[in-house]
N, CA, C and O of each residue as an XYZ file, in Angstrom:
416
protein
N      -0.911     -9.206     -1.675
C      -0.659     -9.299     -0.270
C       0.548    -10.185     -0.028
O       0.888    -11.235     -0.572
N       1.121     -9.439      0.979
C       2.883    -10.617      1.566
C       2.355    -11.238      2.562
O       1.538    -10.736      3.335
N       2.966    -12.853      2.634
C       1.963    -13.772      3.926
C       3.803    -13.915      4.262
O       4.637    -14.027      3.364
N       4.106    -13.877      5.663
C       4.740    -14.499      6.617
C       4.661    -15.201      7.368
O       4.975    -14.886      8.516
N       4.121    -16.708      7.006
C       3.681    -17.890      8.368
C       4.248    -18.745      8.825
O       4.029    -19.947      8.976
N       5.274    -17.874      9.133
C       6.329    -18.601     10.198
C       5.802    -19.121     11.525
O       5.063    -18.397     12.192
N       6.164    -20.417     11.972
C       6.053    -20.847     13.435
C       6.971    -20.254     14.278
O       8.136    -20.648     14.234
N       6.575    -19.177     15.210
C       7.438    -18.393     15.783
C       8.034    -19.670     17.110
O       7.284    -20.013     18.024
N       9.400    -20.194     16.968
C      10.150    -21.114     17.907
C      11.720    -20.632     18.047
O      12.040    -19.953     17.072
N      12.475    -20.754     18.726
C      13.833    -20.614     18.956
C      14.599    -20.072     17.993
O      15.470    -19.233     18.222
N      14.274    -20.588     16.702
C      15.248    -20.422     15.345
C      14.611    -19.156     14.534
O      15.292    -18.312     13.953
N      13.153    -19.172     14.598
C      12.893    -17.817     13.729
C      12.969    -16.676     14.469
O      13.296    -15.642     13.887
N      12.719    -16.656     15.704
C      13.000    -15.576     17.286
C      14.255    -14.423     16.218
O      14.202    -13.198     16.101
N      15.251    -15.379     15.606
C      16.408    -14.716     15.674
C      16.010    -14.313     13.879
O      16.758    -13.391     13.553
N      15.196    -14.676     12.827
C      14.752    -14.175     11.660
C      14.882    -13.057     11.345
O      14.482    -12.237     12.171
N      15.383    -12.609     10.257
C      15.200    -11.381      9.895
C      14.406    -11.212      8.367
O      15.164    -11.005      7.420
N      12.920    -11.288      8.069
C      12.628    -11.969      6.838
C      12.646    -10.415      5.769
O      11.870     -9.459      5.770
N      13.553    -10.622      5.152
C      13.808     -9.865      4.278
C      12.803     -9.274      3.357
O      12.776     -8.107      2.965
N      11.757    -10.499      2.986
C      10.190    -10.471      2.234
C       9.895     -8.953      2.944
O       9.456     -7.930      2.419
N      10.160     -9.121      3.836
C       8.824     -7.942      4.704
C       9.539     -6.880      4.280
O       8.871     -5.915      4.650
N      10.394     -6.526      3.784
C      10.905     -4.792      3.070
C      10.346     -4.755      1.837
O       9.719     -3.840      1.303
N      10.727     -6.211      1.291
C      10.367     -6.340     -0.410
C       8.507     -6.203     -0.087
O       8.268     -5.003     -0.225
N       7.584     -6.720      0.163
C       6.280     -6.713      0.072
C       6.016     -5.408      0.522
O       5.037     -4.859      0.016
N       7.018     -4.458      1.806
C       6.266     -3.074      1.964
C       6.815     -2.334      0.926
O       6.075     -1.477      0.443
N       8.183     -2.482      0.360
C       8.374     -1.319     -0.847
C       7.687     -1.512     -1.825
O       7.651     -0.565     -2.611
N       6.840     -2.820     -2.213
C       5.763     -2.954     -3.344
C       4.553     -2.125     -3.037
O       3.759     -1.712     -3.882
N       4.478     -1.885     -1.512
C       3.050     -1.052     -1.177
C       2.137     -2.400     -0.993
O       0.935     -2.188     -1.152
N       2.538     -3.885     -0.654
C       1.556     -4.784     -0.261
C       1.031     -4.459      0.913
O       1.504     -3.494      1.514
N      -0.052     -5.206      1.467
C      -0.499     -5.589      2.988
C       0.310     -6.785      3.034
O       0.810     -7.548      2.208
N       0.255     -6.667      4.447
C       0.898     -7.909      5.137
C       0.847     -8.574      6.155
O       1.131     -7.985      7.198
N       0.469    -10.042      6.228
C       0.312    -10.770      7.369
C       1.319    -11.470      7.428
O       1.929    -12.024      6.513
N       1.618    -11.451      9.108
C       3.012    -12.057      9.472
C       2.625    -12.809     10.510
O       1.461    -12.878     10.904
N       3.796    -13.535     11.103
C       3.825    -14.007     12.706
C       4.313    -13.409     13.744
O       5.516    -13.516     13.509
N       4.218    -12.779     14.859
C       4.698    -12.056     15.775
C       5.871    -12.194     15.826
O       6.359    -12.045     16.946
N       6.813    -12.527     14.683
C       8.564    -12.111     14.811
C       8.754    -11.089     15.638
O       7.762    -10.406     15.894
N       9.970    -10.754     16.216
C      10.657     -9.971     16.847
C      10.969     -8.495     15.749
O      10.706     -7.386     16.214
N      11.474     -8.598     14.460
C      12.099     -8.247     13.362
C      10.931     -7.643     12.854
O      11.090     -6.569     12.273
N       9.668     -8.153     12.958
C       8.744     -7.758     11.928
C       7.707     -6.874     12.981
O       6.944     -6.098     12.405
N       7.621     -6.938     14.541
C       7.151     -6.169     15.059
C       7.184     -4.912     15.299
O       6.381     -4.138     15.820
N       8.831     -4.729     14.591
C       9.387     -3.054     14.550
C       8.404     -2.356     13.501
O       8.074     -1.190     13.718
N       7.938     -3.001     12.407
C       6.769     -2.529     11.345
C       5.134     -2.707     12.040
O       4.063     -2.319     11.575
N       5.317     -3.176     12.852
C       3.588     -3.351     13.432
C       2.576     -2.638     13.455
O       1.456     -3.088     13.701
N       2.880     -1.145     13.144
C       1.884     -0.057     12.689
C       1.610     -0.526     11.158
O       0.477     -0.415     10.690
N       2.849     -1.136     10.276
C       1.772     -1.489      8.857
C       1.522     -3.193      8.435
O       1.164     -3.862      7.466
N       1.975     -3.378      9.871
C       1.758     -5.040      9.526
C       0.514     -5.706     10.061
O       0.320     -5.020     11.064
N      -0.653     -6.787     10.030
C      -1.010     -7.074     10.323
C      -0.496     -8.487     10.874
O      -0.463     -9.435     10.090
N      -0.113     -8.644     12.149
C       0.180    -10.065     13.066
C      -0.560    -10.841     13.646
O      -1.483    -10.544     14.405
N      -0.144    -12.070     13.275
C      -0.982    -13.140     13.958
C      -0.083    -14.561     14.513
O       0.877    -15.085     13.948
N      -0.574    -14.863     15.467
C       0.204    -16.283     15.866
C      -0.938    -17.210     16.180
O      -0.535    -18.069     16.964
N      -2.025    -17.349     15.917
C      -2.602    -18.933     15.250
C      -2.998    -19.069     14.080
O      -2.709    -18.060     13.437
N      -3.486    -19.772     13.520
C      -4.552    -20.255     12.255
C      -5.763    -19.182     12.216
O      -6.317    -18.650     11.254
N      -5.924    -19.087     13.288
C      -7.323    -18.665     13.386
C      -7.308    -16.958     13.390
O      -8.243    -16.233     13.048
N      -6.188    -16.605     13.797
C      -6.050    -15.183     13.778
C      -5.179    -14.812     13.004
O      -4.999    -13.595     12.988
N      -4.262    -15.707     12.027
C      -3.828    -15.705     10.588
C      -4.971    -15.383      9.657
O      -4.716    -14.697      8.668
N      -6.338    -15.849      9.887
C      -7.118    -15.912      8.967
C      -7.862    -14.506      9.127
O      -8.240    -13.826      8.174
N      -7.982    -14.246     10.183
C      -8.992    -13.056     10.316
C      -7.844    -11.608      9.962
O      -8.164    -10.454      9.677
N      -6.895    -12.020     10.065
C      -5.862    -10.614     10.026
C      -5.317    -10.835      8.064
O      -4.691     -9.924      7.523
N      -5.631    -11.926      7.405
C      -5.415    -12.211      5.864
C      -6.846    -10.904      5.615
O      -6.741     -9.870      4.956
N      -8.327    -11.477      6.510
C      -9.135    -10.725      5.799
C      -9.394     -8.854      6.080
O     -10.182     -8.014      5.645
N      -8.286     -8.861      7.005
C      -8.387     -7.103      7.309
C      -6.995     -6.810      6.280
O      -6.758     -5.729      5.742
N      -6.375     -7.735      6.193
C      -5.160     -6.805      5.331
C      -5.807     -6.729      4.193
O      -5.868     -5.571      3.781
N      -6.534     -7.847      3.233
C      -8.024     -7.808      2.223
C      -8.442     -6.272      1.998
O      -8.346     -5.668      0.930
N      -8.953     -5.727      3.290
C      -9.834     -4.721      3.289
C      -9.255     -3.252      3.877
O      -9.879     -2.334      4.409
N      -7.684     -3.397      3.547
C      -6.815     -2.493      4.079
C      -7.123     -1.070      2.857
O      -7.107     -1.177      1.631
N      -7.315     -0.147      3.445
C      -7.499      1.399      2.224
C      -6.521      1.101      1.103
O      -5.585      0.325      1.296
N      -6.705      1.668     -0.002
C      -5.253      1.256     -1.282
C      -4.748      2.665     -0.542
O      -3.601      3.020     -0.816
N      -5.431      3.394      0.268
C      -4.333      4.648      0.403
C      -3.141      4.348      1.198
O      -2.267      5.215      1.228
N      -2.944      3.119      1.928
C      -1.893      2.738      3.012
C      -0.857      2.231      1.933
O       0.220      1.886      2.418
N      -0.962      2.132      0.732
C      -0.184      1.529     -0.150
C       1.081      1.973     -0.221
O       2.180      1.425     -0.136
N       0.466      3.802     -0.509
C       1.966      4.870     -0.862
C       2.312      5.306      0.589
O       3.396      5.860      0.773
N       1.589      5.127      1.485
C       2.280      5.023      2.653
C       3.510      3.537      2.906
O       4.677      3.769      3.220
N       3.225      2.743      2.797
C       4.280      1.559      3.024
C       5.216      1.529      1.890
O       6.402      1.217      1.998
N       4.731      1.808      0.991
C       6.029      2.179     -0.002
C       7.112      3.117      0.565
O       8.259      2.794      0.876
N       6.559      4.302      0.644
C       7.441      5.562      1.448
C       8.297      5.120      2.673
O       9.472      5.306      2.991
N       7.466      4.598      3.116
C       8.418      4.251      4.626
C       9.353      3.247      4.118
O      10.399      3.439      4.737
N       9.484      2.411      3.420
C      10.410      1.708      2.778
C      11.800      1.940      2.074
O      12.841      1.302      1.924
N      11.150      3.533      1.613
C      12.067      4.177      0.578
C      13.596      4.235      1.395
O      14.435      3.802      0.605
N      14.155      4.572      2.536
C      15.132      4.616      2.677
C      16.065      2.966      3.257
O      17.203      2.845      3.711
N      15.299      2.220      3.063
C      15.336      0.998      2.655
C      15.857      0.400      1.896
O      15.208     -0.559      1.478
N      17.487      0.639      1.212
C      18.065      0.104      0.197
C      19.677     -0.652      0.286
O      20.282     -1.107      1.257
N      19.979     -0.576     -0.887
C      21.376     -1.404     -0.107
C      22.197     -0.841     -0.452
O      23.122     -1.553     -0.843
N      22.410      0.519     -0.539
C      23.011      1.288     -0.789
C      23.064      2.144      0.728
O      24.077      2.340      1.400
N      21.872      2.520      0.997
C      21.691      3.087      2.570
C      22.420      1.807      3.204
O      23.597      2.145      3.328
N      22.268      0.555      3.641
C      22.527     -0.548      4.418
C      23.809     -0.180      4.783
O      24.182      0.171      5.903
N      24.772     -0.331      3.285
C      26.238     -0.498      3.139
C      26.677      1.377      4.201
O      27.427      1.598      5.152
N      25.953      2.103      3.553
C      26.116      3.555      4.461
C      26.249      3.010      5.825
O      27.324      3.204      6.392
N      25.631      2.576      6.233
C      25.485      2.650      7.947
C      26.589      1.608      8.068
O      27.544      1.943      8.768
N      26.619      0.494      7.549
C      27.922     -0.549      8.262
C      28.881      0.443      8.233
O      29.393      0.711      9.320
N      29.408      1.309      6.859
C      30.500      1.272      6.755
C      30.666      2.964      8.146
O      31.729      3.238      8.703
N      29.776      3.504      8.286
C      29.700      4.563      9.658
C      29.966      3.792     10.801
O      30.830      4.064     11.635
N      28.977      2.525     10.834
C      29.134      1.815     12.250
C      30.604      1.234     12.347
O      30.971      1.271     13.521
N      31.636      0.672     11.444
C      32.720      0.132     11.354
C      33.415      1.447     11.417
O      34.021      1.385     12.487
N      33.630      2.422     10.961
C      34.601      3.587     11.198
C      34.285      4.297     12.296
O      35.347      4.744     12.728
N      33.190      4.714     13.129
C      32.964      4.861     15.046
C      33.714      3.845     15.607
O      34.589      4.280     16.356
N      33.666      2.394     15.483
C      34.208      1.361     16.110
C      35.482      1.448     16.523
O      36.018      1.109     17.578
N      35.961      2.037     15.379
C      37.731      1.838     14.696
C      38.394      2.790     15.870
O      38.058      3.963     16.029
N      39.571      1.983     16.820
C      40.046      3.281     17.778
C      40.528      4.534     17.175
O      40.622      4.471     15.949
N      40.901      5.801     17.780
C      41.801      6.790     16.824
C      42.947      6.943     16.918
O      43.475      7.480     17.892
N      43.695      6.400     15.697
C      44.823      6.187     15.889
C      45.755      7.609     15.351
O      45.254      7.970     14.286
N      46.653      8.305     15.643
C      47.111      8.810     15.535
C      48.005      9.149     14.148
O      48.904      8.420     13.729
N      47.594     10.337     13.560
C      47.942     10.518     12.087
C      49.342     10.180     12.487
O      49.854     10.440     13.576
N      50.033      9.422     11.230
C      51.306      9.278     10.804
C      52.005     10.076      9.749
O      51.259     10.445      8.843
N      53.144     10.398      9.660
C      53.693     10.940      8.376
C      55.055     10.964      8.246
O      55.936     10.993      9.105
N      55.106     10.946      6.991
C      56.934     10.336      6.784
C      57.668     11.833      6.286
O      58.874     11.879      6.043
């Protein structure tokens, strides 16, 4: 299981915890803190923001099916840094004005 127990305050608001790709492409469960970043996964994450509902959401990710496993793996799969670098380098060439072919 991946634990994320971050104190959600000003500075983690803006977090992006990287763990949470690495623990779903392993096919872990996972308990987090209501990040911003980690709520986009909230169908396979289990969240909590006290002690007390850290603890009860540790014991449902515990008792999570092993079949959700190759599910969180899968959804992960296009998840790499190879895809990443794809999209900057699309998002940086849309950006780019069009400049007008040159030729000598």
């Amino acid at each position: 299981m991946g634990l994320i127990p971050f104190e959600v305050n000003e500075l983690t608001r803006a977090v992006n915890p990287i763990k949470l790709r690495e623990y779903l492409a392993a096919g872990l469960s996972v308990v987090s803190a209501p990040l911003p970043e980690v709520k986009l996964y909230e169908d396979m994450v289990e969240l909590a923001d006290t002690p007390a509902t850290f603890a009860v959401a540790v014991e449902k990710a515990l008792a999570s099916p092993a079949s959700r496993r190759q599910e969180r793996s899968a959804r992960m799969a296009h998840e790499t840094w190879p895809g990443k670098l794809d999209v900057i380098c699309r998002a940086l060439a849309s950006s780019r004005p069009n400049r007008p072919a040159t030729g000598s």
